[in-house]
C-alpha positions as CSV (number, residue, x, y, z in Angstrom):
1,X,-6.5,162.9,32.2
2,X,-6.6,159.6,30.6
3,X,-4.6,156.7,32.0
4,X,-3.1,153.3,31.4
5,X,-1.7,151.2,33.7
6,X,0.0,148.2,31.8
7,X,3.8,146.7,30.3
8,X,4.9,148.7,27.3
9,X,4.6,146.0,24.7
10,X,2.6,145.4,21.6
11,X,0.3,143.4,23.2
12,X,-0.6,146.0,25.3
13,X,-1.6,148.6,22.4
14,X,0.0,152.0,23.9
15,X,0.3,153.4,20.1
16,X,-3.0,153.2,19.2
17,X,-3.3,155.3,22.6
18,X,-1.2,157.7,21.5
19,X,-2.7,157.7,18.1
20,X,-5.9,158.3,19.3
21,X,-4.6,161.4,21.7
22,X,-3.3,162.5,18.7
23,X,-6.4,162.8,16.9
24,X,-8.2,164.3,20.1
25,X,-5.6,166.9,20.0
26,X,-6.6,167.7,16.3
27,X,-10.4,168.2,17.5
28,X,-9.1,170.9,20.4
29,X,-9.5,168.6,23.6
30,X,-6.7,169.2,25.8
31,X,-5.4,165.6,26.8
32,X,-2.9,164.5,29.1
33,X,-2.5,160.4,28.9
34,X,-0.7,158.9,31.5
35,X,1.7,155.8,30.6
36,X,2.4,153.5,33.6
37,X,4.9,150.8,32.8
38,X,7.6,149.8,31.5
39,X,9.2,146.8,28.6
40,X,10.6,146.8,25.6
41,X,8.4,149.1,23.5
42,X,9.4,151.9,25.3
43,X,11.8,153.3,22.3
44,X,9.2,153.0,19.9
45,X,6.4,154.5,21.6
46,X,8.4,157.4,22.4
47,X,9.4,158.0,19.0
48,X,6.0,157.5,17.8
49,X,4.5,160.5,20.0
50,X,7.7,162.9,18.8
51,X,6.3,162.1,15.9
52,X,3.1,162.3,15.9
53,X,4.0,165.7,18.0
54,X,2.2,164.7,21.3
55,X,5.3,164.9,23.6
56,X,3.3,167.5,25.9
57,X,0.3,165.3,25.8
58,X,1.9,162.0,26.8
59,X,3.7,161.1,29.8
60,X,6.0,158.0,30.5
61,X,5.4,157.5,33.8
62,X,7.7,154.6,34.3
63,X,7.1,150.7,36.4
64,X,4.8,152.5,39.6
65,X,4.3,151.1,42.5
66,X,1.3,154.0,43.5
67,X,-0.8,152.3,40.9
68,X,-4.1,153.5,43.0
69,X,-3.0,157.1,43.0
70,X,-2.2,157.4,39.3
71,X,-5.9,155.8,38.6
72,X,-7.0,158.7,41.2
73,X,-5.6,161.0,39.3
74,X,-7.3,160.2,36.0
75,X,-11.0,160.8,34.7
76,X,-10.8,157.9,31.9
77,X,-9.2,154.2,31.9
78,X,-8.2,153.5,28.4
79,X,-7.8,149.6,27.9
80,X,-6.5,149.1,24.3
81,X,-4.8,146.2,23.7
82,X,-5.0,143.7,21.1
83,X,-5.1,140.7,23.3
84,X,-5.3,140.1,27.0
85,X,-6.4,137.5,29.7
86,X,-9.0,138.8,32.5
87,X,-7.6,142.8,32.2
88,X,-6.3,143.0,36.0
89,X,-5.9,146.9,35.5
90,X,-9.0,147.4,33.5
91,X,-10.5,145.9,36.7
92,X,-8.6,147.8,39.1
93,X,-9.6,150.9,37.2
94,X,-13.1,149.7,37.6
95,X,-13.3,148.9,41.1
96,X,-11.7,152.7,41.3
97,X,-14.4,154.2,39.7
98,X,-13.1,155.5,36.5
99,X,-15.1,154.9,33.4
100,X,-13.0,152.9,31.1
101,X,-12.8,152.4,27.4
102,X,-11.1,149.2,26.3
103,X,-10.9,147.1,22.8
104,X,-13.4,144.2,22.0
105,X,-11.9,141.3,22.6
106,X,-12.3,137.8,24.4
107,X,-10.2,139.0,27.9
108,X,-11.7,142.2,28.1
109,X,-15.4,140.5,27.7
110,X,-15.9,138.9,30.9
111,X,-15.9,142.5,32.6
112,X,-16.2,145.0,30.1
113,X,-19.8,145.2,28.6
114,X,-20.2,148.1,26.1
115,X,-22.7,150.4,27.3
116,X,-22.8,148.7,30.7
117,X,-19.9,148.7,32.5
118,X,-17.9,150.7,30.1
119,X,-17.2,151.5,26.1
120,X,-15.6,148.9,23.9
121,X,-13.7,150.0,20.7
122,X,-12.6,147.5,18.0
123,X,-9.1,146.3,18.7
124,X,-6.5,148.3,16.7
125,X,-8.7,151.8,16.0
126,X,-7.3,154.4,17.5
127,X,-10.3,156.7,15.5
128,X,-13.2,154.8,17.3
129,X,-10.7,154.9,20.3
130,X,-10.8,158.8,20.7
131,X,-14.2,158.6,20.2
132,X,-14.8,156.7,23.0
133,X,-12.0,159.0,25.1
134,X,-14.3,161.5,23.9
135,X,-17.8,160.7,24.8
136,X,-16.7,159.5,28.1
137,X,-14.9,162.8,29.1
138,X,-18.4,164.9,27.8
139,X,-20.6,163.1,28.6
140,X,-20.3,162.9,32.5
141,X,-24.1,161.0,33.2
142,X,-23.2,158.0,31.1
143,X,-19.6,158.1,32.5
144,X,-20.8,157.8,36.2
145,X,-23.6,155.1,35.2
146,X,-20.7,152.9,33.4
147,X,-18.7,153.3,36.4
148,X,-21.0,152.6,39.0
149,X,-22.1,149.2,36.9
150,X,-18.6,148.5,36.5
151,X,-17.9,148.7,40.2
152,X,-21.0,146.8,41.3
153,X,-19.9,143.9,39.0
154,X,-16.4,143.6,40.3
155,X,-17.5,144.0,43.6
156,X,-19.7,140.9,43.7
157,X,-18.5,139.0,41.1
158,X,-14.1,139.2,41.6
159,X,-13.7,139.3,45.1
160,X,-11.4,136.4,46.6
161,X,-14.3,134.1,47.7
162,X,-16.2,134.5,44.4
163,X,-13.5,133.8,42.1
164,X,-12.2,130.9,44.8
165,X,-15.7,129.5,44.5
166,X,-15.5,129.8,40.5
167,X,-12.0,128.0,40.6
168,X,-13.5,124.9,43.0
169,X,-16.5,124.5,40.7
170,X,-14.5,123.7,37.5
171,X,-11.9,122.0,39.2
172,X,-14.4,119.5,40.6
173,X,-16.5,119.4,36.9
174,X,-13.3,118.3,36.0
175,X,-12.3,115.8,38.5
176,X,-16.0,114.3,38.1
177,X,-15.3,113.9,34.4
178,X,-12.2,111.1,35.1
């Protein structure tokens, strides 16, 4: 069970999800990706899985408010958009304990190190993506090591007082610099 909790827009990068499912399902993994959210891609990313014949595979889960139970649910975070700020979900996937995969890029950086707190996966590549799916569903020792890292950093590095403490320090760097 692979999950995604995020909008259904491009920025988001559902298809290359569901492009990478759809190569998984070529290699014989049974998959079941789980789609929580909603927008405006909706259409299109249905479409795209009837056509890439994945409709059993993929499930449109709809806006969720049980956003802790569907991460429960799941053995893999998949993270692949194509641009992001500080990934809320990714980190809430984190601080649940599911190892996560998620694309290279600036807002995934701060809390996704490849190899230490999780996999990262070129933007855009739903081949590299399934590769990641992959290794993190078989191999189960570096899955747990990634996610206990991942945890540990969220846990002492994004709680309220930390990131409070961050905020103060730039805001009086700045004030200093008037």
């Amino acid at each position: 069970m692979v999950c995604c909790l995020a909008r259904l827009a491009r920025q988001k990068g559902q298809d290359v999800l569901i492009k990478a499912a759809a190569l998984l399902v070529k290699r014989g993994l049974r998959i079941c990706v789980l789609l929580a959210g909603d927008g405006e891609d909706l259409p299109a990313l249905r479409s795209l899985t009837a056509g890439l014949g994945v409709e059993k595979e993929i499930r449109f889960l709809g806006r969720r408010g049980d956003a802790q139970d569907v991460l429960a649910a799941s053995d893999v975070y998949a993270a692949p958009s194509r641009w992001e700020g500080l990934g809320l979900s990714l980190g809430e996937a984190m601080l649940a304990g599911l190892p996560c995969v998620g694309t290279a890029i600036p807002g995934h950086a701060d809390i996704l190190k490849d190899g230490v707190t999780g996999l990262t996966v070129p933007a855009e590549d739903s081949g590299a993506l399934a590769d990641g799916i992959s290794r993190l569903i078989d191999d189960v020792p570096l899955a747990a090591g990634l996610s206990k890292k991942a945890g540990e950093l969220i846990r002492a590095d994004f709680t309220v007082e930390s990131m409070a403490g961050k905020y103060e320090k730039i805001y009086l760097e700045i004030a200093g610099g008037i």
